[in-house]
N, C-alpha and C positions, 0 to 999 in steps of 0.2 A: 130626732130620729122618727122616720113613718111607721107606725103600726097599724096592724091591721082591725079589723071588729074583734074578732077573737081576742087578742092580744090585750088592745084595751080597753076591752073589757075585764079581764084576767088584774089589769092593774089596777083600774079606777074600784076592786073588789080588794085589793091592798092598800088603798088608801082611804076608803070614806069604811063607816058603819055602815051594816046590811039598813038598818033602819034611813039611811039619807039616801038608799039609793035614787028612789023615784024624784026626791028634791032635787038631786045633781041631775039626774036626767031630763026633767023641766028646764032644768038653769042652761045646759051645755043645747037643748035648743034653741031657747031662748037668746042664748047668746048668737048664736050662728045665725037665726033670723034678724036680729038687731045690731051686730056687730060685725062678726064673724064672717063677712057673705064671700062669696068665690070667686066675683069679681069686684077689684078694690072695696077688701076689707078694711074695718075703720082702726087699726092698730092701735093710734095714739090714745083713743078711750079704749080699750081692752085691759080690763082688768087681771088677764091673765097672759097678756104679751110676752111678760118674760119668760115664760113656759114654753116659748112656742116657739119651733123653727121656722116658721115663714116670717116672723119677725127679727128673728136673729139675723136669717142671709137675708131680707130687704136692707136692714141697715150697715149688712159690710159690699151693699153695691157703690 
């Protein structure tokens, strides 16, 4: 499912400790520049593919 900045943001504050915030927010760019990009992202190393809708429907095409 899409959320929005609000949103998840709202989540990723239910799932890490306030202390790892800045850590996961280095990692989640980090990722996006190395991995993650907007056009042909690199899925097969993405350490967090299974989390992720653009992974799910590329592999039921």
């Amino acid at each position: 499912d899409k959320m929005g900045v609000e949103a998840a943001h709202v989540h990723l504050e239910q799932v890490f400790l306030e202390q790892h915030y800045y850590d996961v927010h280095l990692n989640v760019i980090r990722l996006g520049r190395e991995v993650c990009h907007a056009r042909k992202p690199e899925c097969l190393i993405c350490p967090i593919r299974h989390h992720c809708s653009y992974w799910k429907d590329e592999r039921e095409v």
